[in-house]
PLY file of the C-alpha trace (Angstrom):
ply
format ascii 1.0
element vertex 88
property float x
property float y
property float z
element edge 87
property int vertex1
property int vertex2
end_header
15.88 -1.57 -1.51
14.02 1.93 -1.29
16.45 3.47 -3.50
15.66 0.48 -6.29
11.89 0.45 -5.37
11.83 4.87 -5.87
14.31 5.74 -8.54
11.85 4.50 -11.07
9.05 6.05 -9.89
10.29 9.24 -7.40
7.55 11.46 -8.07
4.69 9.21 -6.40
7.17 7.86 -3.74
9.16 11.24 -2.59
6.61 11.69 0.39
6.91 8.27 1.50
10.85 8.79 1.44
11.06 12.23 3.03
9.21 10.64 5.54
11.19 7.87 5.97
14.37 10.10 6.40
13.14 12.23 8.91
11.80 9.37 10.95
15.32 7.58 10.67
16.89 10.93 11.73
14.77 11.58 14.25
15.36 8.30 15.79
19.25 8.19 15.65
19.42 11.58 16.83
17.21 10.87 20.11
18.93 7.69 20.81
23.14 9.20 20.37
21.48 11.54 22.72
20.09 9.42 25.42
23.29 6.85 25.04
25.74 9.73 25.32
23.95 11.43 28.84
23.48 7.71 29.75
27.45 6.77 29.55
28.57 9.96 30.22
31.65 9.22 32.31
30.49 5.68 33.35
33.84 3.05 33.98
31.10 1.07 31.83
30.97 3.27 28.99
32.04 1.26 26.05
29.03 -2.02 27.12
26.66 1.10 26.99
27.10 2.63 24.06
27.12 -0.91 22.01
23.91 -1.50 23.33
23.01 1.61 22.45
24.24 1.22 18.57
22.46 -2.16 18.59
19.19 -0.28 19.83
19.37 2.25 17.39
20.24 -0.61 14.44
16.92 -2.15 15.59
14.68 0.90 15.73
16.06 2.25 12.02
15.34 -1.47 10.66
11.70 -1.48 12.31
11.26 1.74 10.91
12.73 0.85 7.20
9.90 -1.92 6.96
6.95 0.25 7.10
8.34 2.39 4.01
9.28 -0.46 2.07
6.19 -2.17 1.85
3.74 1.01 0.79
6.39 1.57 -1.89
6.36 -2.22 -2.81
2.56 -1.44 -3.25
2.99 1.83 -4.93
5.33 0.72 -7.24
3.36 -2.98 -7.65
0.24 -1.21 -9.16
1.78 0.87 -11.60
3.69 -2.50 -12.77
2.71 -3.36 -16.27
1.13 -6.72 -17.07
3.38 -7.62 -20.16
7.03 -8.28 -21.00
8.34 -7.77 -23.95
11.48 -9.07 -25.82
13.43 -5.36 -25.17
13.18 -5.99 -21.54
16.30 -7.97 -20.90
0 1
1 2
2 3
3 4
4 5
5 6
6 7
7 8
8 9
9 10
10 11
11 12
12 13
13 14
14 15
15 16
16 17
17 18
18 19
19 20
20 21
21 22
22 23
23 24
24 25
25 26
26 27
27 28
28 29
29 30
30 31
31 32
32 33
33 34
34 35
35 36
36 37
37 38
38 39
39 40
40 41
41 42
42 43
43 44
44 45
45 46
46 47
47 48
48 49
49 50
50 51
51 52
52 53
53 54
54 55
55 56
56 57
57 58
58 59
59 60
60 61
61 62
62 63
63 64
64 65
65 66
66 67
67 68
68 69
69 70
70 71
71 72
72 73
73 74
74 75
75 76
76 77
77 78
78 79
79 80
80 81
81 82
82 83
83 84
84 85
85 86
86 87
């Protein structure tokens, strides 16, 4: 969906998508790191470090919607207010 909404458009939305990357990296990063010293050599390991993915899967969608919807609005007011018979 941000790929679709910026391709288009990349010049006004390549902030919004650097940002966007280095959030999502950020956050993956911290969390491998945390699950990894957390299961370490834990009998238990495997239970950890799915809750751990499913953590991370949550925090990267949370952090996917914020993105999404300035470049809905970005793109949404450069839209054009006609259609034409070409656009098909």
């Amino acid at each position: 969906m941000i790929a679709a909404l910026a391709d288009p458009r990349f010049h006004d939305m390549i902030p919004e998508v650097e940002r966007y990357q280095q959030r999502t990296q950020a956050l993956g990063r911290t969390a491998v790191h945390a699950a990894d010293g957390e299961a370490g050599t834990s009998e238990d390991a495997p239970s950890l470090l799915a809750a751990a993915k499913e953590a991370i899967a949550e925090q990267v969608r949370e952090a996917t919607d914020a993105p999404q919807g300035q470049m809905l609005f970005t793109a949404s007011n450069r839209m054009t207010n006609r259609f034409s018979r070409s656009d098909g």
